[in-house]
SEDO-891140 format. One record per residue (C-alpha): residue number from 1; x negated, y, z negated. Coordinates in Angstrom, 2 decimals, padded with zeros to 5 digits, always signed. Example, Ala and Ser with C-alpha at 12.3 -4.5 7.8 and 13.67 -1.06 7.14 Angstrom:
VEXBA, pos, east, north, up
VEXBA, 1, -012.30, -004.50, -007.80
VEXBA, 2, -013.67, -001.06, -007.14
END
This chain:
VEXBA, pos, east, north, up
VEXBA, 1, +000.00, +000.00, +000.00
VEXBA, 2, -002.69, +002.51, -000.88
VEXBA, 3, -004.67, +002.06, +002.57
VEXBA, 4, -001.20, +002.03, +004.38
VEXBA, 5, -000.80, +005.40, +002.87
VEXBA, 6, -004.43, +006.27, +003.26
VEXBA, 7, -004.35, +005.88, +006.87
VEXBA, 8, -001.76, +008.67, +007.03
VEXBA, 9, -003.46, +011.10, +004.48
VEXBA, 10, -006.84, +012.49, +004.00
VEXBA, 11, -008.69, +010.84, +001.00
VEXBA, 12, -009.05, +014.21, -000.96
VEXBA, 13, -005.26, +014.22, -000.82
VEXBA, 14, -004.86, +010.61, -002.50
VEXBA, 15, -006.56, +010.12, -005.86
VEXBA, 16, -005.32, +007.15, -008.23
VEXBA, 17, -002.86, +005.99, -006.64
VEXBA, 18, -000.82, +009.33, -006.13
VEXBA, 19, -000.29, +010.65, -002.55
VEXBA, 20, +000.02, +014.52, -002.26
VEXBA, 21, +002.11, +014.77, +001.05
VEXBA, 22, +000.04, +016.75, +004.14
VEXBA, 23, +001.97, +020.54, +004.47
VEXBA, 24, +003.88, +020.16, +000.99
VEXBA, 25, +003.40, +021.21, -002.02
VEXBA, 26, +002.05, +018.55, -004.72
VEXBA, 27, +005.76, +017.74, -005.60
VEXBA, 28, +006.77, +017.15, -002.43
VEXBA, 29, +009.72, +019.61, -002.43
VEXBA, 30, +008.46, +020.89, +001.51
VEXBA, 31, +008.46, +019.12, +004.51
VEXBA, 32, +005.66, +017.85, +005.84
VEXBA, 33, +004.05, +017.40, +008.96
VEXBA, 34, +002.33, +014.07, +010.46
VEXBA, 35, -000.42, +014.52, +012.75
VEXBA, 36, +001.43, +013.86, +015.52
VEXBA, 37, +003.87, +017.03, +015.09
VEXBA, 38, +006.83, +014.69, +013.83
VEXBA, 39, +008.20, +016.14, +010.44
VEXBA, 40, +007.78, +014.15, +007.40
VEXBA, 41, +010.80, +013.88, +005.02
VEXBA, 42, +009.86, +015.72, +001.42
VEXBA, 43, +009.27, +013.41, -001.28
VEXBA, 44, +011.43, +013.43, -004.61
VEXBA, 45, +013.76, +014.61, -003.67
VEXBA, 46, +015.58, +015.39, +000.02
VEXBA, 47, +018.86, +013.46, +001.52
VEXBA, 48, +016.55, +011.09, +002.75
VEXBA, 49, +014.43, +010.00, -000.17
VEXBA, 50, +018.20, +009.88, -001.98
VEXBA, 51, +019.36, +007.60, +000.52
VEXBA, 52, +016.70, +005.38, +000.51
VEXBA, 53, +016.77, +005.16, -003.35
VEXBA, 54, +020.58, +004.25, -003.45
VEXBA, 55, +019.82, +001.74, -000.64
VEXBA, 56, +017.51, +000.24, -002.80
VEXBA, 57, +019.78, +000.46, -005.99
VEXBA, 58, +022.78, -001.22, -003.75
VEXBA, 59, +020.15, -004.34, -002.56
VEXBA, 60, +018.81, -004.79, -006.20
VEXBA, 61, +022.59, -005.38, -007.31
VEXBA, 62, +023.55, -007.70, -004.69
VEXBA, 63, +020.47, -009.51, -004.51
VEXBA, 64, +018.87, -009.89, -008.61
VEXBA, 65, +022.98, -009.28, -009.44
VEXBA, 66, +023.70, -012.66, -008.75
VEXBA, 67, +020.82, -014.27, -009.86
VEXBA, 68, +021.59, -012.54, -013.46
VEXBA, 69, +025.48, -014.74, -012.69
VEXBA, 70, +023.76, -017.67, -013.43
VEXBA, 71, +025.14, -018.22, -017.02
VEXBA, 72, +028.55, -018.54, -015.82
VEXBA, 73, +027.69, -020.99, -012.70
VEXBA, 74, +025.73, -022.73, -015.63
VEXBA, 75, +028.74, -022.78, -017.93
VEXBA, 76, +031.10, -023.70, -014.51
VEXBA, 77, +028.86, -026.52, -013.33
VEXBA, 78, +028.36, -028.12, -016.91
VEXBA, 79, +032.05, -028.46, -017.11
VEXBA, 80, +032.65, -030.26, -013.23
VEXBA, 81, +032.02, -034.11, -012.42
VEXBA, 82, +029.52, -033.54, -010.14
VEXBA, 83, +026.54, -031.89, -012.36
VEXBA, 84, +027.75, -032.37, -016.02
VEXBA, 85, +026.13, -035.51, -016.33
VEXBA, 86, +022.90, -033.95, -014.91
VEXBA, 87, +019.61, -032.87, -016.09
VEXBA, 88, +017.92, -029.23, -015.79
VEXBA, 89, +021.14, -027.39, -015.05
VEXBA, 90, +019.49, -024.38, -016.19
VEXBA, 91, +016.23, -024.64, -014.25
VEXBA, 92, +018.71, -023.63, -010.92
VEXBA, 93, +019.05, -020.05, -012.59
VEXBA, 94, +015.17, -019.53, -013.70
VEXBA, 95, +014.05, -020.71, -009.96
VEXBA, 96, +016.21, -017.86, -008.82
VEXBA, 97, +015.06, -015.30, -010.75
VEXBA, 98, +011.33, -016.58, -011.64
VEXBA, 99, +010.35, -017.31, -007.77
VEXBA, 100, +011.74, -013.93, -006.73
VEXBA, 101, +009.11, -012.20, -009.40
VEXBA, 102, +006.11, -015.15, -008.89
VEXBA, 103, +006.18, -014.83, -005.01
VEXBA, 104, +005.67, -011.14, -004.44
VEXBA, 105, +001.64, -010.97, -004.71
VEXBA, 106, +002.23, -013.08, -001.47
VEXBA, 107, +005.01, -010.74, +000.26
VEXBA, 108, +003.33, -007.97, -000.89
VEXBA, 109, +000.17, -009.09, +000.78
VEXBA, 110, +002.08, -009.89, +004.10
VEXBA, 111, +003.81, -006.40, +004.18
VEXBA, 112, +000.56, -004.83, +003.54
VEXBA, 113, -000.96, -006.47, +006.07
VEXBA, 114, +001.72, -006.15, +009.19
VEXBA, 115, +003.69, -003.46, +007.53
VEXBA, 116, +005.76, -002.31, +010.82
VEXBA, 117, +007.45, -005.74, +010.07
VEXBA, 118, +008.65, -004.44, +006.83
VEXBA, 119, +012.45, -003.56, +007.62
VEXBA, 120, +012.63, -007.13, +009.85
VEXBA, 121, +011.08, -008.82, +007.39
VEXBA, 122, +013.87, -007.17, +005.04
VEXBA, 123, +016.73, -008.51, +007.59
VEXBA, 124, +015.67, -011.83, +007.64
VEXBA, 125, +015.72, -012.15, +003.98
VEXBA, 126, +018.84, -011.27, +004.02
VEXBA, 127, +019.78, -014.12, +006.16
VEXBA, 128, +017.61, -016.49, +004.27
VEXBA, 129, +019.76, -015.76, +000.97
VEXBA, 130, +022.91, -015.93, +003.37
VEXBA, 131, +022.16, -019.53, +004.45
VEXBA, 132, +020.55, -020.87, +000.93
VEXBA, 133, +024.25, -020.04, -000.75
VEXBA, 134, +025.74, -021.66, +002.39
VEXBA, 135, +023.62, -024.67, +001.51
VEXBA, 136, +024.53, -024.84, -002.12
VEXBA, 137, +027.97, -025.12, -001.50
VEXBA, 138, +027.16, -028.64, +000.00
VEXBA, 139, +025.13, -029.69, -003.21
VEXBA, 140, +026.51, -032.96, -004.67
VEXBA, 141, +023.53, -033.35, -007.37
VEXBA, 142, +021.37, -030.82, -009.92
VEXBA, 143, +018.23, -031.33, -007.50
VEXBA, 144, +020.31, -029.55, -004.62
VEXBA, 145, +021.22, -026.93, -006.66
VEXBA, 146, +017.53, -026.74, -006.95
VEXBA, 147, +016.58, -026.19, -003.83
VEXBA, 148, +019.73, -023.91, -002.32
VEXBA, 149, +020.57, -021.84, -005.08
VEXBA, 150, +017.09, -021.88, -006.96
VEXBA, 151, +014.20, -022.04, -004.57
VEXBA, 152, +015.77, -021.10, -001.02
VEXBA, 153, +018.27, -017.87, -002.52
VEXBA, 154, +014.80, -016.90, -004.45
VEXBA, 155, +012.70, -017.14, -001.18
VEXBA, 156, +014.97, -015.00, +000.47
VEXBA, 157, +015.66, -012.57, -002.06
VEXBA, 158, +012.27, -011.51, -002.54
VEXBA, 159, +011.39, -011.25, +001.00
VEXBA, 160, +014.13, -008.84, +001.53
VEXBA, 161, +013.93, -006.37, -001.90
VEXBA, 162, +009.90, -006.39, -001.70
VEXBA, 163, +010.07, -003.55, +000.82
VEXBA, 164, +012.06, -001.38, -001.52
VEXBA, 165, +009.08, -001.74, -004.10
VEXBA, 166, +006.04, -001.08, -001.53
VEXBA, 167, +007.71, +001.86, -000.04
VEXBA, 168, +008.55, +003.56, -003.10
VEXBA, 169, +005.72, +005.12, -004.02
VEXBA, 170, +006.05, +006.68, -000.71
VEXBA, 171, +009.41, +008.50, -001.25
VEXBA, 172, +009.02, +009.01, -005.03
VEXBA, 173, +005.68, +010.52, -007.15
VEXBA, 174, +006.70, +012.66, -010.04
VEXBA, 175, +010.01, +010.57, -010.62
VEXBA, 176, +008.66, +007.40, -010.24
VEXBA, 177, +009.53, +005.96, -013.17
VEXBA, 178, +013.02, +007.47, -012.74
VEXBA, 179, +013.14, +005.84, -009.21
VEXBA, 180, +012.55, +002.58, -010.08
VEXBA, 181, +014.81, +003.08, -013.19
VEXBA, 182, +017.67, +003.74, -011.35
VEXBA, 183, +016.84, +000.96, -008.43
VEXBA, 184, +016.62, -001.79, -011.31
VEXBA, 185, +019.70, -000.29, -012.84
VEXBA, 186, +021.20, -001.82, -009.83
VEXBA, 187, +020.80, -005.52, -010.64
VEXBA, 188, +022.11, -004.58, -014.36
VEXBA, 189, +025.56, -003.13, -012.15
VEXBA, 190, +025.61, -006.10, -010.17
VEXBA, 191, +025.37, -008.53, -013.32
VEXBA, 192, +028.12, -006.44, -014.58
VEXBA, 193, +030.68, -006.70, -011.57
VEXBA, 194, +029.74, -010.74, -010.48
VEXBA, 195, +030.44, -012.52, -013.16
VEXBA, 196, +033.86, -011.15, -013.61
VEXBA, 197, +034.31, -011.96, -009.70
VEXBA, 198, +032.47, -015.17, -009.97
VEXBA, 199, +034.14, -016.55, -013.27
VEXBA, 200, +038.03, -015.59, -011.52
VEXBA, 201, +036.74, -017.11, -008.20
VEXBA, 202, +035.04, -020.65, -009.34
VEXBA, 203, +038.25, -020.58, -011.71
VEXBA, 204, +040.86, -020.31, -008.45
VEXBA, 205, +038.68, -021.82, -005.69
VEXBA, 206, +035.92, -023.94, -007.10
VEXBA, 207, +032.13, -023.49, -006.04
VEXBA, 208, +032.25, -024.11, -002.76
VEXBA, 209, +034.26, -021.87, -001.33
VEXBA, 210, +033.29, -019.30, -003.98
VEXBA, 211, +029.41, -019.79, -002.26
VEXBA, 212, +030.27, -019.65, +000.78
VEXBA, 213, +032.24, -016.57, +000.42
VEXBA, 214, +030.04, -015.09, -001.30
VEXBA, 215, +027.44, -015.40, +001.62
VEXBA, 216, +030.12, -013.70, +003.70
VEXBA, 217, +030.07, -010.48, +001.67
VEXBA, 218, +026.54, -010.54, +000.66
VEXBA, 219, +025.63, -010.38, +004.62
VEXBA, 220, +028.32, -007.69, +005.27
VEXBA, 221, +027.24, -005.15, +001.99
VEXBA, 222, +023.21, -005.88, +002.42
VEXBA, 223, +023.04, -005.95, +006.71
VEXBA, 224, +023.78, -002.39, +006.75
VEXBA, 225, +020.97, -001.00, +003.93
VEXBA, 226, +018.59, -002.26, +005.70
VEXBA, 227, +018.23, +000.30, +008.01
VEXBA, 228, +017.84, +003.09, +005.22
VEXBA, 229, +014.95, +001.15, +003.85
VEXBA, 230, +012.29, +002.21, +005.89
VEXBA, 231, +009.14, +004.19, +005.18
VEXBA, 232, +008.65, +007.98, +004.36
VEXBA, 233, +005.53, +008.61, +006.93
VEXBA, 234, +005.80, +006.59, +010.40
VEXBA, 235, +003.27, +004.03, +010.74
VEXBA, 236, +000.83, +004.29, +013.94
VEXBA, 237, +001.30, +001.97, +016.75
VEXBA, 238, -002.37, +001.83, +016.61
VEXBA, 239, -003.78, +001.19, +012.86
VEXBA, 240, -006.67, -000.35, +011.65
VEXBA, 241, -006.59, -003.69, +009.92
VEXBA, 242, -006.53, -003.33, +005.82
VEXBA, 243, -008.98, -004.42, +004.14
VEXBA, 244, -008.17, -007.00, +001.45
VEXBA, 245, -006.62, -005.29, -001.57
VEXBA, 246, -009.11, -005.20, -004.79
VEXBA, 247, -008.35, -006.99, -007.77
VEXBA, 248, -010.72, -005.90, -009.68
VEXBA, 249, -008.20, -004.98, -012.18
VEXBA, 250, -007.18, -007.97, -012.74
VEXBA, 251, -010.08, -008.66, -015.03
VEXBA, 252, -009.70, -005.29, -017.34
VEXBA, 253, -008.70, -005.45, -020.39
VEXBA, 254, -006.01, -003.31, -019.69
VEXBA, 255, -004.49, -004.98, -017.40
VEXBA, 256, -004.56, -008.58, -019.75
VEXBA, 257, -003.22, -007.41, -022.35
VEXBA, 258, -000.33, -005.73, -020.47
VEXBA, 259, +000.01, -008.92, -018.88
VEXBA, 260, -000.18, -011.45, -021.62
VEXBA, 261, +002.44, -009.60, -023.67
VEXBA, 262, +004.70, -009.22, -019.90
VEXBA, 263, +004.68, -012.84, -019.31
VEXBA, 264, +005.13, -013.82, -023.27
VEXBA, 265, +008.53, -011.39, -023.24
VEXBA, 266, +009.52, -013.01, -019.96
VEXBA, 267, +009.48, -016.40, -022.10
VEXBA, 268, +012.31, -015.85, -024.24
VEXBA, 269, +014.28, -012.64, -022.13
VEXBA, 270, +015.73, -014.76, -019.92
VEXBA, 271, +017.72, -017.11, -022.44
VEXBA, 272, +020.55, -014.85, -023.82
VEXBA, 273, +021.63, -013.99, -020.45
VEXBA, 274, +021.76, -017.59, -019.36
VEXBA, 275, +022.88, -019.25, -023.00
VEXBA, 276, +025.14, -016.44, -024.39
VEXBA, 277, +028.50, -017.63, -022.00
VEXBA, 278, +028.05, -021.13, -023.60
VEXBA, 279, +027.02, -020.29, -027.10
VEXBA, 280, +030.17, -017.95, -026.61
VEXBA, 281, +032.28, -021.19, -025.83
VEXBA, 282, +030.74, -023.29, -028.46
VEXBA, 283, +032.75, -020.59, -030.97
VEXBA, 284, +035.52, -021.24, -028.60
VEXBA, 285, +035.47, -018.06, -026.48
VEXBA, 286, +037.75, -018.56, -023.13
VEXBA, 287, +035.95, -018.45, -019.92
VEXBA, 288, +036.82, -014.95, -019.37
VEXBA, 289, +035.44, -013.58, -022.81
VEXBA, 290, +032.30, -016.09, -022.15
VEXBA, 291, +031.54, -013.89, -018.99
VEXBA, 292, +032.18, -010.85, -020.97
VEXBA, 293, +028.93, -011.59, -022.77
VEXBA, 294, +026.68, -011.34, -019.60
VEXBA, 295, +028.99, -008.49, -018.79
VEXBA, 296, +028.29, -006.39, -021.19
VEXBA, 297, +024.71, -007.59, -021.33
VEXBA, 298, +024.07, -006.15, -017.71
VEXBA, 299, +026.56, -003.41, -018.14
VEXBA, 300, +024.10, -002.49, -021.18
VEXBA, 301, +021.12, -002.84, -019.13
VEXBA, 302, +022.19, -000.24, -016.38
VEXBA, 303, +021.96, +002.68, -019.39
VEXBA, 304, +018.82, +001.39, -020.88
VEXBA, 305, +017.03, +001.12, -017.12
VEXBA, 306, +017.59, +004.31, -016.78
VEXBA, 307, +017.24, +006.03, -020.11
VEXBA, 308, +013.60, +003.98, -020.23
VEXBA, 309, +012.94, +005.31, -016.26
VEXBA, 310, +013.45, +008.97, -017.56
VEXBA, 311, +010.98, +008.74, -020.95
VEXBA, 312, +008.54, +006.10, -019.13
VEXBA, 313, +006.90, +009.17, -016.92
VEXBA, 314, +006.67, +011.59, -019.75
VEXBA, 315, +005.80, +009.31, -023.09
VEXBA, 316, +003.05, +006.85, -023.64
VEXBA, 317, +004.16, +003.38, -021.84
VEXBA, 318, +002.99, +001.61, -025.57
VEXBA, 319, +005.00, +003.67, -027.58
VEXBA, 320, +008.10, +003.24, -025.39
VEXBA, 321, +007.87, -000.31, -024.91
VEXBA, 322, +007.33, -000.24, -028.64
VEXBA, 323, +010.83, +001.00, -029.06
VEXBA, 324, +012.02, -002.11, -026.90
VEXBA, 325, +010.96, -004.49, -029.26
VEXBA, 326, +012.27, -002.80, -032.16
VEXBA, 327, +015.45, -003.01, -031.26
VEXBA, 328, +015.91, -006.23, -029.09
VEXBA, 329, +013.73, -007.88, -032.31
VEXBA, 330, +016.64, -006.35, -034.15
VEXBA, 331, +019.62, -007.89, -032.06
VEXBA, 332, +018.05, -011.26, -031.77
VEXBA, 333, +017.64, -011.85, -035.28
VEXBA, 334, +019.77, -009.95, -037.18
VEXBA, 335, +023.01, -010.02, -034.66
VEXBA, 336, +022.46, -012.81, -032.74
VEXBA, 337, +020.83, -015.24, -035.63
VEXBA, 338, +023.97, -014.10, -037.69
VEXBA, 339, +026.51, -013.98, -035.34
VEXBA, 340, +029.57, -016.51, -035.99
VEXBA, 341, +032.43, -014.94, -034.12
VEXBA, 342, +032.83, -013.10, -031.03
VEXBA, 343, +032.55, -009.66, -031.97
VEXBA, 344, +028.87, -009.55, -032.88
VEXBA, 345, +027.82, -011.95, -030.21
VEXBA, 346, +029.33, -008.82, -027.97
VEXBA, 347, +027.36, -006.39, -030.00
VEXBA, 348, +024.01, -007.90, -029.57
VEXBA, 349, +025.00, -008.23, -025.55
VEXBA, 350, +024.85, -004.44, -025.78
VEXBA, 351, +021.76, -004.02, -027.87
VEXBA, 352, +019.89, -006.53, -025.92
VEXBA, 353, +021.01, -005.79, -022.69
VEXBA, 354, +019.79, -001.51, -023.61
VEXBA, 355, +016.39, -002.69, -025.16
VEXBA, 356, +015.23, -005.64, -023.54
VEXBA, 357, +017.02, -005.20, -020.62
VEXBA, 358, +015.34, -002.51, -019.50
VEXBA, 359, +011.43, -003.66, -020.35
VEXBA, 360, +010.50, -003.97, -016.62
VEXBA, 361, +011.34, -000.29, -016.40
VEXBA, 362, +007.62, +000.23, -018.34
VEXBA, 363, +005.83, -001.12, -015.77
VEXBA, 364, +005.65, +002.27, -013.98
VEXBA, 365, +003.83, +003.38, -017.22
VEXBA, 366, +002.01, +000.05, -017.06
VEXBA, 367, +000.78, +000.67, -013.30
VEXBA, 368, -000.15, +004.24, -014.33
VEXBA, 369, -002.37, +003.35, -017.17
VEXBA, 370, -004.17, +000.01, -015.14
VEXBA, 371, -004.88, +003.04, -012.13
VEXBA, 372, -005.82, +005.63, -014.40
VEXBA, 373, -008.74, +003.26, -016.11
VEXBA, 374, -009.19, +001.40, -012.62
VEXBA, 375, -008.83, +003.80, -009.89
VEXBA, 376, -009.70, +001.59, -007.10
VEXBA, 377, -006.79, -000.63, -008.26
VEXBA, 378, -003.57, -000.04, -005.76
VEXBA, 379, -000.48, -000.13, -007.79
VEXBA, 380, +001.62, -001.61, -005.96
VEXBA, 381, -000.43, -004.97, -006.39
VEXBA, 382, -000.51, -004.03, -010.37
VEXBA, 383, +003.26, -004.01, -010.00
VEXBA, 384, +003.07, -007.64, -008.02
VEXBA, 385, +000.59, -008.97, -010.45
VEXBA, 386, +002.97, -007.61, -013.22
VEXBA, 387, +006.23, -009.31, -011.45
VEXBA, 388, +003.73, -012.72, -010.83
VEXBA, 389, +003.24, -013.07, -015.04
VEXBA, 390, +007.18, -012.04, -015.47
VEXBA, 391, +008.39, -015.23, -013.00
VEXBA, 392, +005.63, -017.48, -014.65
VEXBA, 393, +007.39, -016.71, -017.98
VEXBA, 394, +010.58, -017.09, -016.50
VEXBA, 395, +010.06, -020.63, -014.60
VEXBA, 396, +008.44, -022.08, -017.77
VEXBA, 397, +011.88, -020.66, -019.81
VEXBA, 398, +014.14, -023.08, -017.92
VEXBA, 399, +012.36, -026.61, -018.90
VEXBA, 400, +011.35, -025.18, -022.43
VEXBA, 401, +015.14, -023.98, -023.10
VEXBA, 402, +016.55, -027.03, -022.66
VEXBA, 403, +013.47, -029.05, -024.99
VEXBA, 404, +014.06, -025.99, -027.64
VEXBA, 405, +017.72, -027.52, -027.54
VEXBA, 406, +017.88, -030.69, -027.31
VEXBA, 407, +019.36, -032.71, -029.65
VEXBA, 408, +020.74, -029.70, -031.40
VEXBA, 409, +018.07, -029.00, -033.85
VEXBA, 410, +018.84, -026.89, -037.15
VEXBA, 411, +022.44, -028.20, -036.48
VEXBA, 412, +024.35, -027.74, -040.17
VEXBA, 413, +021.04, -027.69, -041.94
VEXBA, 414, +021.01, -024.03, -042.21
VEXBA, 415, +023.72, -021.51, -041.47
VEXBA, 416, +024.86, -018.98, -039.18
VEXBA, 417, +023.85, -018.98, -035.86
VEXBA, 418, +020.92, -020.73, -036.60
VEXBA, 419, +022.50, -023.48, -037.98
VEXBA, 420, +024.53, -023.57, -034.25
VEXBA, 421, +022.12, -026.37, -032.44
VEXBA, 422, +021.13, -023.26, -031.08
VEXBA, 423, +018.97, -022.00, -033.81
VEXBA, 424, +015.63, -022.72, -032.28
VEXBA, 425, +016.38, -020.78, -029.12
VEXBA, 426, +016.88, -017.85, -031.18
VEXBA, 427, +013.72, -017.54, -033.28
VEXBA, 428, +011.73, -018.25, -029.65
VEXBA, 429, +013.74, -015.80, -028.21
VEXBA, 430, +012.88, -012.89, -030.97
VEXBA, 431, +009.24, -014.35, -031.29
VEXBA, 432, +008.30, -014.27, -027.99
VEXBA, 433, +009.84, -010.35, -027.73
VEXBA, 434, +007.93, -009.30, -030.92
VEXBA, 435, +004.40, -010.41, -028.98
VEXBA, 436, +006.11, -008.86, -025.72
VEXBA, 437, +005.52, -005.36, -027.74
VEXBA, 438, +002.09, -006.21, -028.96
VEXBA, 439, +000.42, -003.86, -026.76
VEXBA, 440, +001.08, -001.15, -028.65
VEXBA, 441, -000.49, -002.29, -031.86
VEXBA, 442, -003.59, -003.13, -028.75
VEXBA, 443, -003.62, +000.56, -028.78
VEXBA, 444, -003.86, +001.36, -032.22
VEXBA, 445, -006.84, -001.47, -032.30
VEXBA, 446, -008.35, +000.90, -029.09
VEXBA, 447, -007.96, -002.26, -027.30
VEXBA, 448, -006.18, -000.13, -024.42
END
């Protein structure tokens, strides 16, 4: 990304990452001219930079939306003949959302390599997601699941939102954080509208036909925003090769200790979202009020995206990601742990989705301090090393979910929630968010 955006710049005009657009003032609010005489949309700000970030908010919902369904296809497809009696349900939902994050060092590398094939390469995901939920309405066993709705959906999915990541950083500089705030907010809207679609349409119609016309609409809303993602400063027909991106970084400690506490968060964030519709059942919520809890989750998640986009460019990323754990530490085991009856199983949706929810939305903060102490680092490849550790936490979640509860350990030997079977799942869950905050005691230690 950095050499794509060098190639149109002059080097005293990019330093650490930030690109000071040619003719414009350092925020961007002129417009610009390219060397070839065409004008250059402003950046942060502008119709077009606005329609590119709601473009990007619209494909975030519809694509990492219905990934963030999973917990009431889990609930739906542990309740039907054909997968009840079947192992590693849950491993479907954390192949959809962990390949979409562990793949994009790869399609990030592609992009950057041929990046005129950005906005095709953004179509044909589209179609790959199309056909994958077109193939999982045809699954008769947990392994097809797998591969449709896991693997193939994930594949697709991250082929098609990668471009609205990589080109970011073109149409956004002092908002940044806010940018990708409100873009992520999008899959926390999406995870809000779905379920209630998805829990009133596997009710009526069964998966099927709830799949496949779901690939319908998903083709019809996403075909058209592809066209609006498309880069800030038109790429030469003529370009030099890139050179390979440095990863230097990757070997600061920095960078490792942002990482290790990213993927050891990504361990336990996932499991509410999938576990909360059934734990909700197992206190013998309806199917409705089961999908209210990733409802309200997502719903939650919206706000704190962008209330953590807005501080993230103006606070230190350790304090504010300090505040994260505070408070989702405080919903797991004080809300959650405790939590009997329906009504505080709904409040820690809210708390959890507005804290943890919104911890990817540090990562601009993240890719700002890993530039700032690295500046031949690119950030976008921070952000895809970032995403890599978040779906390695998130693939290893599925399998380790269902050892934490098998057999239904704690079950009636202590009380509360954790007495529930699900009791283990809980402590991981706050444990592993406590450590996810442990960079900020890294920078008391002058670790960072």
């Amino acid at each position: 990304m950095d050499e794509i955006t060098r190639a149109n710049f002059p080097p005293e005009e990019t330093e650490k990452g930030v690109h000071t657009p040619l003719g414009g003032t350092a925020d961007g609010t002129q417009l610009s001219t390219h060397n070839d005489g065409a004008d250059v949309p402003p950046m942060d700000g502008g119709i077009n930079a606005w329609l590119f970030l709601a473009a990007c908010f619209a494909m975030e919902a519809l694509v990492w939306g219905f990934a963030f369904t999973y917990g009431v296809f889990q609930a739906y497809y542990s309740d039907i003949p054909q997968f009840k009696d079947s192992g590693n349900i849950a491993v479907v939902g954390t192949c959809a959302m962990g390949i979409m994050y562990l793949d994009i060092p790869l399609v990030f590398t592609a992009y950057r390599q041929w990046p005129r094939f950005q906005r095709l390469g953004c179509g044909l995901g589209v179609l790959m997601m199309c056909a994958a939920l077109g193939l999982s309405s045809l699954a008769t066993n947990t392994n097809h699941l797998i591969i449709a709705q896991g693997i193939f959906y994930a594949l697709g999915g991250s082929i098609a939102y990668a471009p609205c990541i990589l080109l970011m950083e073109q149409w956004f500089d002092r908002r940044k954080g806010l940018a990708f705030g409100v873009m992520w907010a999008g899959t926390g809207l999406g995870g809000a509208v779905l379920p209630i679609v998805m829990e009133q349409l596997l009710g009526k119609y069964g998966f099927r036909i709830t799949l496949r016309g779901f690939a319908v609409v998903l083709f019809v809303l996403t075909g058209p925003l592809v066209y609006f993602v498309k880069p800030r400063v038109p790429i030469p027909a003529s370009r030099p090769s890139p050179s390979a991106p440095n990863m230097r970084f990757l070997f600061t400690s920095t960078f490792a200790i942002f990482e290790l506490c990213n993927v050891v968060e990504a361990l336990g964030f996932f499991l509410p979202s999938i576990y909360l519709p059934t734990y909700a059942g197992m206190l013998g919520a309806s199917t409705s009020l089961q999908a209210l809890t990733v409802i309200l989750f997502n719903s939650a998640s919206v706000i704190g995206c962008v209330l953590m986009g807005t501080i993230i460019d103006k606070l230190d990323v350790t304090l504010c990601i300090l505040v994260n754990t505070i408070a989702s530490s405080i919903g797991v085991f004080l809300i959650w742990g405790f939590s009997m009856s329906l009504a505080p199983l709904f409040i820690f949706s809210i708390l959890y989705g507005l804290s943890a929810g919104s911890y990817t939305s540090t990562w601009p903060g993240v890719m700002r301090d890993v530039v700032r102490n690295t500046p031949s680092a690119e950030s976008s490849m921070v952000f895809a090393s970032l995403s890599a550790g978040r779906g390695v936490g998130n693939l290893v979640s599925g399998p380790l979910s269902e050892a934490l509860i098998k057999g239904m350990p704690w079950e009636g030997d202590v009380k509360y929630g954790y007495g529930s079977g699900y009791g283990s799942l809980i402590v991981f869950t706050g444990v592993t968010g406590l450590v996810g905050g442990g960079s900020y005691l890294a920078r008391r230690m002058k670790w960072l």
